[in-house]
Each structure stands twice: as structure tokens, then as C-alpha cells.
C-alpha positions as CSV (number, residue, x, y, z in Angstrom):
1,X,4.2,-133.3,-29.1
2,X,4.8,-136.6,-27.7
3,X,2.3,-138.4,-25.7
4,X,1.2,-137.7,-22.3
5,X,2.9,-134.2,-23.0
6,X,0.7,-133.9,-26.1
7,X,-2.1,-134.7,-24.5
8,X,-2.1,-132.4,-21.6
9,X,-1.3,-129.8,-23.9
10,X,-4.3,-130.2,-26.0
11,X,-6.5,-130.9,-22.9
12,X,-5.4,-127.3,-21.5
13,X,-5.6,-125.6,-24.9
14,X,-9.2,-127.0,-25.1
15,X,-10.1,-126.0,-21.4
16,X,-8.8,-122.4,-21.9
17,X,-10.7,-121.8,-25.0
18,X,-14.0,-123.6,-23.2
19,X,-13.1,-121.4,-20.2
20,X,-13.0,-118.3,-22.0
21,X,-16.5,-119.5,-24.1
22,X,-18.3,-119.6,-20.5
23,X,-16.8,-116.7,-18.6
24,X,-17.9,-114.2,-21.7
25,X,-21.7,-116.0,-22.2
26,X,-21.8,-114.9,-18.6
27,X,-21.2,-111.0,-18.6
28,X,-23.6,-108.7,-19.2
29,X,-25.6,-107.3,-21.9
30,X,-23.5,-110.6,-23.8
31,X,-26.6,-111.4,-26.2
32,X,-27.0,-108.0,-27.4
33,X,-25.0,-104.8,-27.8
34,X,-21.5,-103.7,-28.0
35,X,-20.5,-106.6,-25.3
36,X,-21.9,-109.2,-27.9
37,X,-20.3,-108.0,-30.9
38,X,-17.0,-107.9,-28.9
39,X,-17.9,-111.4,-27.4
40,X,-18.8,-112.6,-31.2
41,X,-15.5,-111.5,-32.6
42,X,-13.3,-113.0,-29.8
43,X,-14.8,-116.4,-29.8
44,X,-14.6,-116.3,-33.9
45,X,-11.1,-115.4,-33.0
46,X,-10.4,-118.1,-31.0
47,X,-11.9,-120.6,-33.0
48,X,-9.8,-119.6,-35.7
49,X,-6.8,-119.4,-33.3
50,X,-8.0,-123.3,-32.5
51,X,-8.3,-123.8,-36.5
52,X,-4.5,-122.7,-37.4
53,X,-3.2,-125.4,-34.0
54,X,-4.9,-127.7,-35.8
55,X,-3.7,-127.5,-39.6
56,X,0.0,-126.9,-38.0
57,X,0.1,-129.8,-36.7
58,X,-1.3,-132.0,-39.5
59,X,0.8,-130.3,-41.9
60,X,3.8,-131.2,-39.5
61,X,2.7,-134.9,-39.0
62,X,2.2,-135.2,-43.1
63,X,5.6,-133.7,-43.5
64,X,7.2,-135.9,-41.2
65,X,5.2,-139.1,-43.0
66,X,6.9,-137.7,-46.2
67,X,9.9,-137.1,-44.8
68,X,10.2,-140.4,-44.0
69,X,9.1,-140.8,-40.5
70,X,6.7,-144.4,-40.1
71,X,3.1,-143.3,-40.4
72,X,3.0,-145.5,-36.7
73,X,5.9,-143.3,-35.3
74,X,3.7,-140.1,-36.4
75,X,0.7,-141.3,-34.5
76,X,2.5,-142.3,-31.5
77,X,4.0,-138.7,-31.7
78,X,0.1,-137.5,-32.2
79,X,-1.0,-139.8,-29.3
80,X,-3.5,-141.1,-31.5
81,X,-5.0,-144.3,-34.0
82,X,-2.6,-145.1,-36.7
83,X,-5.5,-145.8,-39.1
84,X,-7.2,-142.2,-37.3
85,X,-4.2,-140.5,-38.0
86,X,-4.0,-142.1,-41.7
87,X,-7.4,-141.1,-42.7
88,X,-6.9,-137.4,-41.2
89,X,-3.8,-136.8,-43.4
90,X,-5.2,-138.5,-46.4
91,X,-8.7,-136.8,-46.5
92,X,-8.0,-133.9,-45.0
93,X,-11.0,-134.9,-42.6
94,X,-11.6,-134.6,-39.2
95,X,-12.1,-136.8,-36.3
96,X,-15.6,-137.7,-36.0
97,X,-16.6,-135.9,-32.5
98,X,-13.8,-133.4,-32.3
């Protein structure tokens, strides 16, 4: 993902997911019942589904660092901090916030 395409993909991945959060905390019988359970499994499936975006694409960005590709070119690619970008690949961390 490069830039302003990266980041509109991420900003619509991110407003789905918080779209779908709201729309089932709003049916009915959603704190109790068959509805929660159903509700509780979907949002733990898409936080995983959010989980697995994530780790691809650090795993792409450190392959492209080894590979060869400028740890600068990788975060321009990420549309983010090089020294962000650097401390996410070499801890394994996230970014405080997010």
C-alpha cells in the first residue's frame, strides 16, 4: 500500500469494522442470549480478521527491509514514521494508541 491509497484503505477497513461494532451493540436482546453469543463471536472474529491485516503487513514490510528495500522506502510505503516503523518491526510492538 502506498500512501494516500494506504491510508484510505486502512481508514475504511477501520470504519467497517467500527461500523459493524455499533450496528450489532444496537439489536436486540445483544447483552444477553443467543443474539450476544452470536454478536460475541463475530466481533472476536473480526478482531482477529483485524489481527491477521496487521501481522501481514509487518511481515511484508520486514521482508521487504531484508530484502533490501531502505527501511525509509518501507515507511513511505506504510505511510508512516521511519523511527515508528523501525521500532514496530524490531519489537514486534505496537503503535502506542492504535
Amino acid at each position: 500500500m502506498a500512501g494516500a491509497a494506504g491510508r484510505e484503505q486502512r481508514r475504511l477497513i477501520t470504519s467497517t469494522l467500527d461500523s459493524a461494532q455499533e450496528q450489532l451493540l444496537q439489536l436486540p436482546g445483544v447483552h444477553s442470549g443467543p443474539t450476544a453469543d452470536v454478536a460475541r463471536r463475530l466481533l472476536r472474529g473480526l478482531g482477529h480478521s483485524a489481527d491477521l491485516i496487521e501481522n501481514t503487513w509487518k511481515r511484508t514490510a520486514l521482508a521487504a527491509v531484508n530484502g533490501g528495500v531502505p527501511l525509509k522506502e518501507v515507511a513511505r510505503w506504510a505511510d508512516m514514521p521511519v523511527e515508528v516503523l523501525r521500532k514496530m518491526l524490531t519489537t514486534g510492538g505496537r503503535e502506542d494508541g492504535g
